[in-house]
C-alpha positions in Angstrom: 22.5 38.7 50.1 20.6 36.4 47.5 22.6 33.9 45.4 22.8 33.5 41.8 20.8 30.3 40.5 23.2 27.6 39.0 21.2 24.6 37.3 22.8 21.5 37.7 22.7 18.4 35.6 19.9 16.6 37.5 17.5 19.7 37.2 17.0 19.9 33.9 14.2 18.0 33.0 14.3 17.7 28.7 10.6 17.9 26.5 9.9 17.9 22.8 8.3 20.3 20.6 6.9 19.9 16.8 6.7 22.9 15.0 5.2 22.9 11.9 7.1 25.6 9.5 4.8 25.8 6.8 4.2 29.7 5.6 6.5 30.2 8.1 9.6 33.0 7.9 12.6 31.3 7.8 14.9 33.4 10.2 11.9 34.5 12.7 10.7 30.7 12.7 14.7 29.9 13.3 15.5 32.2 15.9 12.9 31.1 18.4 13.6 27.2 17.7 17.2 28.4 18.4 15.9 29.8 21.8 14.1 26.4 22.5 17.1 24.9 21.7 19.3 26.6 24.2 16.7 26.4 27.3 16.5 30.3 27.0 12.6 30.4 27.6 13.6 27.9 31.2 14.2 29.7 34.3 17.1 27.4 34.8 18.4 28.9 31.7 22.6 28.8 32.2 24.9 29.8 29.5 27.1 27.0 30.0 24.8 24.5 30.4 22.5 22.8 27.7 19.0 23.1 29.2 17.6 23.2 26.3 14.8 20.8 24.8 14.3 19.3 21.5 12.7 20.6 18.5 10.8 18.3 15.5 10.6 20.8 12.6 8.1 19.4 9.6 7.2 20.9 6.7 10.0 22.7 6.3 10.2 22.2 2.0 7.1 24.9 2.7 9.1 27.2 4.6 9.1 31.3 3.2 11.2 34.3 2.7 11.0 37.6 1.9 12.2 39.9 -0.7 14.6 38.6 -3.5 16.1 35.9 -1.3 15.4 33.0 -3.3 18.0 34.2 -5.9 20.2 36.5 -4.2 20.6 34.2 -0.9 24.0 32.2 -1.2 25.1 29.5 0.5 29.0 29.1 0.4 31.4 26.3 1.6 35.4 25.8 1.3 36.9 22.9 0.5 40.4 24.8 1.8 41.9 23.6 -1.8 42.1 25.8 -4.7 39.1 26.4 -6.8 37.1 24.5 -3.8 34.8 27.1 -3.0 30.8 25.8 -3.8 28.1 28.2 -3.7 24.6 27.2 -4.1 21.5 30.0 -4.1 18.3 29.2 -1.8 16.3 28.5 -4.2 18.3 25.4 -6.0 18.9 24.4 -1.9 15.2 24.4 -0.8 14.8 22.9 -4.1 17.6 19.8 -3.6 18.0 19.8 0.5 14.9 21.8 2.4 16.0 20.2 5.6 19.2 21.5 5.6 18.0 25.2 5.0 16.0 25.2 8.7 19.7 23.5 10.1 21.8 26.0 8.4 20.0 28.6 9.8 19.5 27.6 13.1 23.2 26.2 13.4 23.7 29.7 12.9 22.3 31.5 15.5 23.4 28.7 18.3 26.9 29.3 20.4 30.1 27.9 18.0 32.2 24.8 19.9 31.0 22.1 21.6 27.7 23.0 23.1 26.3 24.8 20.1 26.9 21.4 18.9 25.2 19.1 21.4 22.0 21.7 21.2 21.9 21.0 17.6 21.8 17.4 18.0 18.6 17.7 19.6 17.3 19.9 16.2 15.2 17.2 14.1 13.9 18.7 10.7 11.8 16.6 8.0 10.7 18.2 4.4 7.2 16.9 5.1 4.9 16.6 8.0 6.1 12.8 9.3 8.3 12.1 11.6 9.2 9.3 13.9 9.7 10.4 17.1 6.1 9.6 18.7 8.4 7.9 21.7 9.3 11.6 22.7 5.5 12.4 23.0 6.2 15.5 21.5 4.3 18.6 22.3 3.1 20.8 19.5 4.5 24.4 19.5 2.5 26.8 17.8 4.7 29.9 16.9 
């Protein structure tokens, strides 16, 4: 009878990826950095267990979407108080924030609670194509 795999902390060995997003789509771009992220593409891979490895985005102010997305693509937050509900469209938020698009979207697609949240730690996005982590020795990712 075989058993089943379990990684252990000591076996997962962490690397970094730049991906550059430019003329990129925004939710096929995000679902596979999501995927790095989680350690999905390891053979260790464990859902309970953050094997994942870190991802550099640049460029991501160059990002694209299709359709009507720009203008009919809301972002909403609530503050919990009346009248505290902000929405803000794509466009004005690739305009103001382009980082936070690529985290939004990402964020999204990663487990809720406290691993989604350490996985997202390791997500590093830049609205242009510097960054500084050349002490990772980051590998570039062509997707």
């Amino acid at each position: 009878m075989n058993k089943t795999y379990i990684a252990k902390k000591e076996d997962i060995k962490r690397q970094w990826y730049v991906v550059d997003a430019k003329d990129k789509i925004l939710g096929r771009l995000a679902s596979k950095i999501a995927a790095i992220l989680r350690g999905k593409h390891k053979p260790i891979f464990s859902p309970h267990l953050d094997t994942g490895d870190g991802v550099i985005v640049i460029n991501s102010s160059k990002i694209k979407v299709t359709g009507n997305k720009p203008k009919q693509k809301v972002y909403r937050r609530y503050s919990g108080y009346p009248g505290g509900l902000r929405e803000v469209t794509l466009e004005v938020l690739l305009a103001k924030k382009p980082e936070k698009v690529m985290q939004l979207a990402v964020k999204r697609m990663l487990p809720g609670g406290p691993l989604g949240r350490k996985m997202l730690k390791k997500l590093k996005v830049y609205a242009d194509d510097k960054h500084i982590h050349k002490a990772q020795n980051p590998v570039v990712l062509e997707v």
